[in-house]
DOMI-22655 format. One record per residue (C-alpha): residue in one letter; x, y, z. Coordinates in steps of 0.05 Angstrom, whole numbers, padded with zeros to 5 digits, always signed. Layout:
<nodes>
aXYZ ...
</nodes>
This chain:
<nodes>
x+00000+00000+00000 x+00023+00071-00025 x+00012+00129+00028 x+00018+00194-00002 x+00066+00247+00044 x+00024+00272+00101 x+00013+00355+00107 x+00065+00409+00139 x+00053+00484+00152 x+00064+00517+00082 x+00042+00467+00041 x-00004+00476-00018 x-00077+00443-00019 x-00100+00439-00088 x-00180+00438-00081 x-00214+00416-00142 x-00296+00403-00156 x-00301+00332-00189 x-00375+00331-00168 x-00417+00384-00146 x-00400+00461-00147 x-00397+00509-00088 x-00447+00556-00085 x-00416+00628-00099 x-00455+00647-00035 x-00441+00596+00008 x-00400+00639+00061 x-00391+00577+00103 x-00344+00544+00049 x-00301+00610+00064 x-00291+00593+00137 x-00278+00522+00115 x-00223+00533+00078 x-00202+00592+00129 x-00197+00537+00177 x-00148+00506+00135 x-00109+00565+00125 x-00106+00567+00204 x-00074+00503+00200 x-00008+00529+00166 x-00031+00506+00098 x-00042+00549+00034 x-00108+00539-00011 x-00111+00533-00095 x-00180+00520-00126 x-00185+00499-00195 x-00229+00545-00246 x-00297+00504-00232 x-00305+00498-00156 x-00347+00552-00145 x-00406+00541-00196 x-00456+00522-00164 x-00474+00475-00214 x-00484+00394-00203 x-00441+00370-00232 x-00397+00437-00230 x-00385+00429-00298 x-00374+00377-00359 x-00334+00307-00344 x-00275+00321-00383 x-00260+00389-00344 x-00268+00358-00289 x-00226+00311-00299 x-00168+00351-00328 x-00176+00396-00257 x-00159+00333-00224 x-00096+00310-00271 x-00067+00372-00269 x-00070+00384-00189 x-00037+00312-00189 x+00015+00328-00233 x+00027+00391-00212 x+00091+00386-00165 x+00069+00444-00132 x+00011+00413-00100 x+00007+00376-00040 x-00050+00349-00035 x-00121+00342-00064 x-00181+00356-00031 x-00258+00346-00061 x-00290+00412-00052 x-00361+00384-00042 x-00400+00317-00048 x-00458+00312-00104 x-00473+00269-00158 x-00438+00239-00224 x-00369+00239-00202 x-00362+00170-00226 x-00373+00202-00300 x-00292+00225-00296 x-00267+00167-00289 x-00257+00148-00369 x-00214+00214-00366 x-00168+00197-00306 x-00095+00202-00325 x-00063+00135-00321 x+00007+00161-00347 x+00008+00215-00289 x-00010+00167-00232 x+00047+00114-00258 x+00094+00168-00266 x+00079+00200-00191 x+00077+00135-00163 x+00144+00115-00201 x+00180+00181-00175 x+00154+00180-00096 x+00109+00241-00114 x+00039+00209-00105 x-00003+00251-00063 x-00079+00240-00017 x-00137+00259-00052 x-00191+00261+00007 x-00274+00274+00006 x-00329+00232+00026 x-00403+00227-00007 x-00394+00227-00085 x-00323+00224-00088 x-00326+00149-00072 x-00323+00127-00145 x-00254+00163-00151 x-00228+00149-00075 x-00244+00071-00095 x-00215+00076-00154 x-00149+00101-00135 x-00148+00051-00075 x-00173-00007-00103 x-00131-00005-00175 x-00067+00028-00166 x-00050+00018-00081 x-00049+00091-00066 x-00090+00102+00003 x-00142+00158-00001 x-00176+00192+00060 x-00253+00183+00069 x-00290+00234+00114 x-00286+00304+00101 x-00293+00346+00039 x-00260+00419+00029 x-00325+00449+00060 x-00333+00411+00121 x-00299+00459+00165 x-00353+00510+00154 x-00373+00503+00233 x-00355+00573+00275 x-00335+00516+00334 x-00294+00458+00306 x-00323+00390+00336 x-00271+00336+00353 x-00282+00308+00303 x-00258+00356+00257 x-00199+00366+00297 x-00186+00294+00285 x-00192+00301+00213 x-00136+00361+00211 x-00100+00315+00260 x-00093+00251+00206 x-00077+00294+00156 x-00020+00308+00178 x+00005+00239+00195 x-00011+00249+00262 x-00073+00191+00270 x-00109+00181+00338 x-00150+00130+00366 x-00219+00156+00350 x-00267+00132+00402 x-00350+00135+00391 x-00379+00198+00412 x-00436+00217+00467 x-00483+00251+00415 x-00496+00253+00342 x-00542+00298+00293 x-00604+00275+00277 x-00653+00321+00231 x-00694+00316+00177 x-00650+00327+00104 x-00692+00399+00097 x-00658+00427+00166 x-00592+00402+00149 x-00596+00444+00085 x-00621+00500+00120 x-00566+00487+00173 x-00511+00472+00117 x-00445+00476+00159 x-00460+00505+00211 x-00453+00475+00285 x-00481+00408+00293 x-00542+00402+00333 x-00514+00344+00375 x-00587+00328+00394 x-00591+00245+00401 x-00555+00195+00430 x-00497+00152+00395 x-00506+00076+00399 x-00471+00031+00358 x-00508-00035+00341 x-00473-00104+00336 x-00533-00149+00321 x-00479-00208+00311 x-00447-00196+00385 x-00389-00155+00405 x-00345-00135+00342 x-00270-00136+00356 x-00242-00144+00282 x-00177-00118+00248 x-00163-00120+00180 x-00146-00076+00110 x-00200-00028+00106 x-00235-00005+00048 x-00305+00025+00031 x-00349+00090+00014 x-00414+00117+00005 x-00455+00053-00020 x-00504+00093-00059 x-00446+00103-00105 x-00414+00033-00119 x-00474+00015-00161 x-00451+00065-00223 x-00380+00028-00222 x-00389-00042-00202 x-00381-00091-00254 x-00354-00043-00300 x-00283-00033-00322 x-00267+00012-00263 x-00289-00033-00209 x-00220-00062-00184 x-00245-00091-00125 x-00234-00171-00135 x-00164-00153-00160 x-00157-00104-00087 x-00182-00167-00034 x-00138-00219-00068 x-00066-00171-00062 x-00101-00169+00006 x-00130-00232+00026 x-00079-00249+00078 x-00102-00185+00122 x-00175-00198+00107 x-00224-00145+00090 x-00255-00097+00139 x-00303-00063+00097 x-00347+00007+00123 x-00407+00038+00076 x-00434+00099+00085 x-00507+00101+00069 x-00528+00168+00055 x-00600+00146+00024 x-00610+00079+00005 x-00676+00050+00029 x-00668-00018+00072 x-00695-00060+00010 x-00654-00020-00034 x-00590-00033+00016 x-00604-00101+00016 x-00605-00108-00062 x-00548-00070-00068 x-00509-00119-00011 x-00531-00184-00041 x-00503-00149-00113 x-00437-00140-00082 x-00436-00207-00044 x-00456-00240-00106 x-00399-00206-00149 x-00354-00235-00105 x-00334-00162-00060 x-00334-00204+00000 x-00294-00270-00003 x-00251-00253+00048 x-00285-00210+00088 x-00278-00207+00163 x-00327-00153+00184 x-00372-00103+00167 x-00384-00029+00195 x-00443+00008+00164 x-00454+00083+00189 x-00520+00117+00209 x-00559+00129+00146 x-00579+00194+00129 x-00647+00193+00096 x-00675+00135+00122 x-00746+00104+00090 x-00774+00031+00070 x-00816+00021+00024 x-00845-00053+00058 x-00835-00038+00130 x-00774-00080+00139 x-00717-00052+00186 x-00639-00034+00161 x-00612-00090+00216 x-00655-00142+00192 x-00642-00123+00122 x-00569-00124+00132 x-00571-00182+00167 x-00601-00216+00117 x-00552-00205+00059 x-00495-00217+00101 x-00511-00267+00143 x-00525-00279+00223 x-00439-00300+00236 x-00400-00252+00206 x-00385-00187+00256 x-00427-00131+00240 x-00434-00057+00270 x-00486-00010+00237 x-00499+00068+00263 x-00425+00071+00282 x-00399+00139+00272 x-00381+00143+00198 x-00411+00182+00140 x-00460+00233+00123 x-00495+00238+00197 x-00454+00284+00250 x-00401+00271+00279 x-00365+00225+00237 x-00298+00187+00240 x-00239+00195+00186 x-00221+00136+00145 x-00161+00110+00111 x-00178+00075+00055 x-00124+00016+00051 x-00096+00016+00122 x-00102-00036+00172 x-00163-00018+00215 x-00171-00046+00282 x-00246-00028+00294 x-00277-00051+00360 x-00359-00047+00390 x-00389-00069+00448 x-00451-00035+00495 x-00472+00016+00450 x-00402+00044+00434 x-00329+00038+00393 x-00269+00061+00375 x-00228+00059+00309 x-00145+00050+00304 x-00113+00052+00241 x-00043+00031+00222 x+00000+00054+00155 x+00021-00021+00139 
</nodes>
């Protein structure tokens, strides 16, 4: 496994808009990025991050944003300005050549975001080794009060990676406040418990996953790299997390017993599953029961751990050895660069 040169004051943060644009007006993606800047670290955005268009503008732009902030020496590291929706059409226009040459000369940097950005954070993981960061995009320092958990996030970034333990409270609202809210400070309003309906979960292995709405535009195409990723791995076992952000329970299931049919989980050792976002069903059937029934009643499970789209989340390495651990309601997460 590749991983990229962590952050140092003065570096340069190339921030790039592969999925959706910023909203001119969106003052909180200002004190996101002035939170950065707070950290030591200087900011360039390419041309189309502030369009406010979904996407922010045509594949093949996109794409070239991205290639050149990778080759670019200059540039540190890569951050996804925003989630959204059809990232996964840039990845015909991904630069093989650049990667292979980065990689080749010790120049291979993160690229981090969370929601959309999946289908290129897999992508990079899963075909050419390089471990991508999972958790945060550009904007998700918009809060006036930085939570622990985004302290946490500038902490990894900068190689310095903590044990992140479950916290007391997380966000629950309906999807029109959190738009309304946008980045503001959470509204810590409900309980955290962490469900393990297969008994206490005490599982290390290499860790990859994403936002699970998203694997269904690349699986079984030629970008899904996945079979080739657990067999160089096999030996650690898979620890795989998903982030639902609105898959219904039937809908999760489907997409599960997809994956588990494609072959995604041969030698996996555990599952974590995060709280979903926009919950619904359209049969009255449950997301534990529905997990539970794609993936069995043996394998270790958690699901609502503290991972995704609903406040506060953790910070994921995609490709390190996770050591992820549940039991009474709550967890913790330690990762390893191995």
């Amino acid at each position: 496994m590749i991983y990229p040169k962590f952050l140092k004051p003065g570096d340069l943060i190339g921030v790039c808009a592969p999925s959706k644009g910023i909203d001119p007006l969106d003052t909180s993606f200002d004190t996101s990025l002035n939170h950065l800047r707070n950290e030591g670290y200087r900011i360039f955005e390419t041309q189309n991050v502030r369009t406010g268009k979904s996407p922010s503008t045509d594949a093949i732009t996109r794409a070239k944003e991205f290639n050149e902030l990778m080759k670019n020496d200059d540039i540190d590291f890569i951050y996804s300005a925003s989630g959204g929706d059809f990232l996964m059409e840039v990845l015909p226009y991904i630069d093989d050549e650049i990667i292979r040459e980065k990689i080749s000369k010790g120049k291979i940097k993160w690229f981090a975001g969370y929601s959309d950005p999946t289908s290129l954070l897999f992508y990079l993981t899963t075909k050419y080794d390089i471990a991508t960061l999972y958790g945060t995009n550009a904007g998700s320092f918009g809060h006036i009060n930085l939570h622990k958990s985004h302290k946490d996030a500038l902490s990894i970034i900068k190689g310095d990676i903590p044990i992140q333990e479950s916290f007391p409270k997380c966000q629950r609202v309906s999807w029109e406040e959190l738009v309304a809210n946008g980045e503001k400070d959470m509204i810590l309003n409900t309980d955290v418990n962490w469900i393990t309906p297969n008994g206490d979960f005490d599982v290390e292995g290499r860790l990859i996953g994403g936002c699970i709405d998203c694997f269904v535009f690349f699986q079984g195409t030629k970008y899904d790299y996945a079979k080739d990723f657990i067999e160089r791995y096999k030996d650690d076992g898979i620890l795989w997390y998903f982030d639902n952000f609105a898959l219904s329970a039937e809908d999760l299931y489907s997409e599960l017993w997809t994956l588990r049919e494609a072959g995604w989980f041969k030698y996996a050792k555990g599952f974590v599953f995060g709280r979903t976002l926009v919950e619904s069903t359209r049969e009255g059937r449950s997301y534990i029961d529905e997990i539970k029934r794609a993936l069995g009643d043996d394998i270790p499970i958690i699901i609502d751990a503290d991972l995704g789209h609903v406040k506060p989340v953790f910070s994921l390495i995609n490709g390190s050895i996770a050591h992820f651990k549940s039991s009474n309601g709550k967890g913790s997460l330690e990762m390893k660069l191995l």
